[in-house]
Every structure is written in C-alpha cells, then in structure tokens.
C-alpha positions in Angstrom: 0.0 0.0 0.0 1.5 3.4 -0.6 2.3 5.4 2.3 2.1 8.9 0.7 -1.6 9.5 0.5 -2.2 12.4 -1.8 -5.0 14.9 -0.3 -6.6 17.4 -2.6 -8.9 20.3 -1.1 -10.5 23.3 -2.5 -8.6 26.5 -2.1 -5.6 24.5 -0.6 -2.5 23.2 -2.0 -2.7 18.8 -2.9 -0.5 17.1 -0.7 0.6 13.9 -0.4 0.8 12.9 4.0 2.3 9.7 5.7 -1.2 9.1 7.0 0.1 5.5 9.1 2.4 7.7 11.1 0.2 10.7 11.4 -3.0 8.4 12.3 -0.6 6.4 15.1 0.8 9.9 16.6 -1.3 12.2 16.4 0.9 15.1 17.4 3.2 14.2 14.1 3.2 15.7 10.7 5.1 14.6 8.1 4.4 14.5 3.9 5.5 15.9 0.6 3.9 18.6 -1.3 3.5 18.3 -4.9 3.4 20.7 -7.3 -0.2 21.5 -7.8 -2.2 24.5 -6.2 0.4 27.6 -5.5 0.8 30.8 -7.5 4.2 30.0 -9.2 3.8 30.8 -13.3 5.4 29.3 -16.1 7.2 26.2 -15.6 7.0 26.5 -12.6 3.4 26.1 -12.1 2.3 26.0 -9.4 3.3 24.9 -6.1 7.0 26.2 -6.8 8.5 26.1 -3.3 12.3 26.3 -4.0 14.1 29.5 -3.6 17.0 29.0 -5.6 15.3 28.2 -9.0 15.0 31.8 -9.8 11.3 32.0 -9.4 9.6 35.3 -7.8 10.7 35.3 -4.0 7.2 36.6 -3.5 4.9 33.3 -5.1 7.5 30.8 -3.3 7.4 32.0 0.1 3.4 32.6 -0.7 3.3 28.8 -1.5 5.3 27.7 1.8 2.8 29.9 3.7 -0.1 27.8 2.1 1.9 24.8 3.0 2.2 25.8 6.3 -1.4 27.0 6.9 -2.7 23.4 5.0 -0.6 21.1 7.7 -1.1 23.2 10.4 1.8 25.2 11.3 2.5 28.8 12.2 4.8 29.9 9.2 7.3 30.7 11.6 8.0 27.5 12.4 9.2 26.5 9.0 12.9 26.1 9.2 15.0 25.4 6.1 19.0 24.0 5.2 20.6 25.0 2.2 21.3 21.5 0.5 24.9 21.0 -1.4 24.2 17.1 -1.7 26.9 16.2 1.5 26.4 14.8 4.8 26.1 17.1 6.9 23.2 17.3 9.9 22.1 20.3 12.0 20.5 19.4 15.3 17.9 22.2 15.3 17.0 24.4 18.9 14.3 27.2 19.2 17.3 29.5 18.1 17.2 27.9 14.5 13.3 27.5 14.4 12.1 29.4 10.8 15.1 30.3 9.4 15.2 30.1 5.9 11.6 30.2 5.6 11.6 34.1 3.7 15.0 34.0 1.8 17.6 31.6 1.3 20.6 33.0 2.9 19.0 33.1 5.7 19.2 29.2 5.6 20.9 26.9 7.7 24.0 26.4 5.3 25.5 23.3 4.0 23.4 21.1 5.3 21.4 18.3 3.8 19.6 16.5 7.1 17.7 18.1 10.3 16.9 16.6 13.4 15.3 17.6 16.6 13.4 16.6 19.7 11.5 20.2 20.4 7.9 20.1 19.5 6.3 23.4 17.3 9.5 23.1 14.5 8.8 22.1 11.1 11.7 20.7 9.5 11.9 21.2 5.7 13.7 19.8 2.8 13.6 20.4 -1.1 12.9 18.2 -4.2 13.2 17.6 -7.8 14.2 13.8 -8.5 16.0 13.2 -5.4 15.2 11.3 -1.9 13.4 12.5 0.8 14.4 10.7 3.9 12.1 10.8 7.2 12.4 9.8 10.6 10.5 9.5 13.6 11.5 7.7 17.0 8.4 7.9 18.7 10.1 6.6 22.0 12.6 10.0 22.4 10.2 12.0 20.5 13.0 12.9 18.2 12.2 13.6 14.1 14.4 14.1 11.4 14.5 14.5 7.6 17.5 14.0 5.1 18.1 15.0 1.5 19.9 12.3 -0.9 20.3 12.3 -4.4 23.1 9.7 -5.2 26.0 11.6 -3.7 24.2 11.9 -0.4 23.0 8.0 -1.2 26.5 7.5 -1.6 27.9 9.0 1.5 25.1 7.6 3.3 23.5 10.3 4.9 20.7 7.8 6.1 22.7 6.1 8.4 24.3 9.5 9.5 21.2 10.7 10.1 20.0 7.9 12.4 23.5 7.4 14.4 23.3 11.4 14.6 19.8 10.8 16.4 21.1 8.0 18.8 24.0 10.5 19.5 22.4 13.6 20.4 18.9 12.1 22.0 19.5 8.7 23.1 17.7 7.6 19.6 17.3 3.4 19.5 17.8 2.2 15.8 15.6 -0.3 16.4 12.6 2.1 17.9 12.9 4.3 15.0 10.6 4.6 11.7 11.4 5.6 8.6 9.9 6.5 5.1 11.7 6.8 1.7 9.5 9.6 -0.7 9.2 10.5 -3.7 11.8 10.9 -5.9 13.0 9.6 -9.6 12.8 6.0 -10.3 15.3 3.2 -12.1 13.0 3.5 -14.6 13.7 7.0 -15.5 17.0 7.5 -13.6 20.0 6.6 -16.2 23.7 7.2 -14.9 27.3 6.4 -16.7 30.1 4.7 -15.4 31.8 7.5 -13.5 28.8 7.7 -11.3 28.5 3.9 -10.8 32.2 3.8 -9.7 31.3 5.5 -6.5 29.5 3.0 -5.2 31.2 -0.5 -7.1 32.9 -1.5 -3.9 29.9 -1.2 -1.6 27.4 -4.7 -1.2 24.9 -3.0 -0.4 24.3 -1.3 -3.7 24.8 -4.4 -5.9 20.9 -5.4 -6.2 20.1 -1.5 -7.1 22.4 -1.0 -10.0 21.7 -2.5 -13.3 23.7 -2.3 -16.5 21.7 -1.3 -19.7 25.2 -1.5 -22.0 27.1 1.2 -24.0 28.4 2.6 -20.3 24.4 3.1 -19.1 23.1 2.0 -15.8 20.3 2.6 -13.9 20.5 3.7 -10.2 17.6 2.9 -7.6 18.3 5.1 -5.5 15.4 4.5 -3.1 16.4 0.6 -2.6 19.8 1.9 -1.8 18.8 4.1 0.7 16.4 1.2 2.4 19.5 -1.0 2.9 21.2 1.7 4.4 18.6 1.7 6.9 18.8 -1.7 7.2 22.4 -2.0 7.9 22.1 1.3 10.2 19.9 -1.1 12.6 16.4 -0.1 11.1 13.9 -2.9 11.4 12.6 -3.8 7.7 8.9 -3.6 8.9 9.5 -0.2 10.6 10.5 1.1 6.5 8.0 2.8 4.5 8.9 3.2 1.0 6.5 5.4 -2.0 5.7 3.7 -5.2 5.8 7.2 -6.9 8.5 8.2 -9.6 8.5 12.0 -10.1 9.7 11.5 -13.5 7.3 9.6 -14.4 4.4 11.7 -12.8 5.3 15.3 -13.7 2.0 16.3 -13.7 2.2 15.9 -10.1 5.8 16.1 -9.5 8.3 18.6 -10.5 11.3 16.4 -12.4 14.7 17.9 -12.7 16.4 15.2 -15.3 12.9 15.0 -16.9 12.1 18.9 -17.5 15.8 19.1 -18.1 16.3 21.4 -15.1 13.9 24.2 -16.1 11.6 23.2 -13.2 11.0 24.3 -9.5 11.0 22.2 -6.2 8.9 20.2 -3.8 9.1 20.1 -0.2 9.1 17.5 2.5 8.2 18.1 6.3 8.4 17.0 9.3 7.2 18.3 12.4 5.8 17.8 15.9 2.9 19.4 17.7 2.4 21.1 20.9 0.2 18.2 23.1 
C-alpha cells in the first residue's frame, strides 16, 4: 500500500501525508507537497517552493505559507537547510526555528539533514528527483528528515542521520521509523560509469544498480537508501517506502532530469505538535 496519500482540497495546495504515522501519533506531521495548487507561473506552475530556482521570491514564500497554513503550522516554524548534496546534519534548537523560511541566505547552510526533539519546528527539505528521507522515533520523540540524491545516497547520509539521532537524543535504531519519498525511479533514472564507480565496492548497492550496455546503468536510488537503513539497525517492517516516480508523474511532481532542469521544487516536512 502506498504510504504517501495524496490529499486534494479546494482553495488548498494537494499534498501527499504519511497518514500511518500521522493516524498512530497524532501530534506528528510529516508528507510531501506536490506541485499543484500555489501561485508560481510558467514552468513552474504552481506549487513552486524552492528559492533558488529563480522563481519570484514573492509566489514561493506565498506557496510555503499555504503549506504551512494546509498542515497546520504557524509559518514561523518553517525552518529550512541550504542543500549542497553532502552529509552534513544540524540538530535544530528554538534559536534555528524558521530560518530560511523568507530567503535563502538566511538558511541553515550546508546542510542536507535536520533533526530535533523540540515540539512546534517544522523541518523542511527540497525536491526535484532526489530522496526525501524521514524519521520518527516515537520513543525520544525525536524527528528528522534528510536529502539524498546519489551523492548523499553515496555518502550515506541515512545512516548518519540515524547514528546522529542516537548521539544527540538517546535515539534506538531499532525504535525508529522511517519512510523513503518520492523521488526519480530506475525506470527513469540513467547514470554512466563514472557515477556507478562510486558506489562499485559497496554490497549493499549491488541489487540496485543494473547495467543497460554502452556505459548506461540505472541507479535505484530508493532501494539503496532502504538498505542503508537496514544496515544502520532499522527494522525492515519499521520502513516505509513510495511507489511514486516524479519523472514519471510530472503532472504531479516537478522532475529535474525529466524537464531538463527548467523546473521548481517540492518540499518534504516533518514536524511535531504542541500536546
């Protein structure tokens, strides 16, 4: 069953929500946006909510806000990273809550993962082909959410993520859930051989990587990022994983290798409520 229900509603942005988690904790919220229902023009119509794609600053922090209001946050708990695909993790406080939100150097820089264990932040993370990561332990009460396109696949910022969770909060592998979302499928996601040579000498990759000929592969970048979970300590029934390819669903997904990089960006978030 897919784990990323979408939700459309009149005069609100359509959304897609891990409703398991959100139905079993109730003071959780955590999803993907799509790209349908914001004010962004052009091709980036509609629910643009990158800053960095040279859209109008204006229509993308108006689409976060209708985010925000949809899931039921204040806007200024909306706290962004500025993503350079490495693996690097800020452990977000009340003193980093909403930054980012209005501009992005106002971002936490050079980071692709947040975590944190203080209720009323929303942690966010942006999207066009590449992995949203999530993470919940509902023992600690600790979230997180990681970005990983294959060189954060690659430097596995998963398992970072989750040993950065046990480090700072006392976070049990084996208490915490995760969900893999959407992002570009091995059926749209073709690499050459420099890329594959990052990850040749790692096991754990083998199964993911097929060999199409002429120096083509395709990467599952999804699957690779479950068995990093695994091997992190994750139990397999505690993994959620999407069925959805944004490349091939760009009328709901903004695609970067599909639209050839004239596109704008999703968002995932994670966030707890005040009990």
């Amino acid at each position: 069953m897919e784990p990323f229900v979408k939700v459309t509603e009149a005069q609100k942005p359509t959304l897609l929500y891990l409703s398991k988690w959100m139905e079993q904790y109730p003071q959780l919220s955590a999803g993907f946006t799509t790209r349908v229902g914001g004010v962004s023009k052009e091709y980036f119509a509609s629910l643009n909510c990158g800053l960095h794609v040279n859209d109008s600053q204006e229509d993308v922090v108006t689409n976060r806000e209708m985010v925000a209001e949809a899931i039921g946050f204040s806007f200024d708990t909306v706290t962004c990273a500025n993503q350079v695909h490495g693996d690097q993790i800020a452990v977000i406080t009340q003193s980093e809550k909403g930054r980012g939100r209005f501009s992005q150097e106002d971002s936490i820089p050079f980071k692709d993962a947040l975590i944190t264990n203080e209720p009323n932040i929303c942690l966010i993370s942006f999207y066009a082909d590449c992995v949203p990561l999530y993470f919940f332990d509902p023992v600690q009460q600790v979230i997180g959410i990681a970005h990983a396109g294959w060189k954060g696949t690659y430097l596995e910022i998963a398992e970072k993520t989750i040993n950065k969770m046990n480090e700072e909060y006392g976070s049990k592998p084996e208490n915490i859930l995760a969900a893999i979302g959407p992002s570009i499928g091995d059926c749209c996601y073709e690499v050459d051989k420099r890329i594959i040579n990052h990850f040749a000498n790692n096991q754990y990759f083998y199964s993911s990587i097929q060999h199409k000929g002429n120096d083509k592969y395709t990467l599952n970048l999804k699957e690779m990022n479950r068995q990093i979970m695994l091997k992190a300590g994750i139990s397999p029934t505690h993994i959620e994983m999407t069925q959805y390819c944004t490349g091939c669903f760009t009328e709901l997904f903004y695609s970067h290798r599909i639209e050839k990089g004239l596109t704008g960006r999703m968002m995932s978030w994670i966030g707890l409520k005040e009990r």
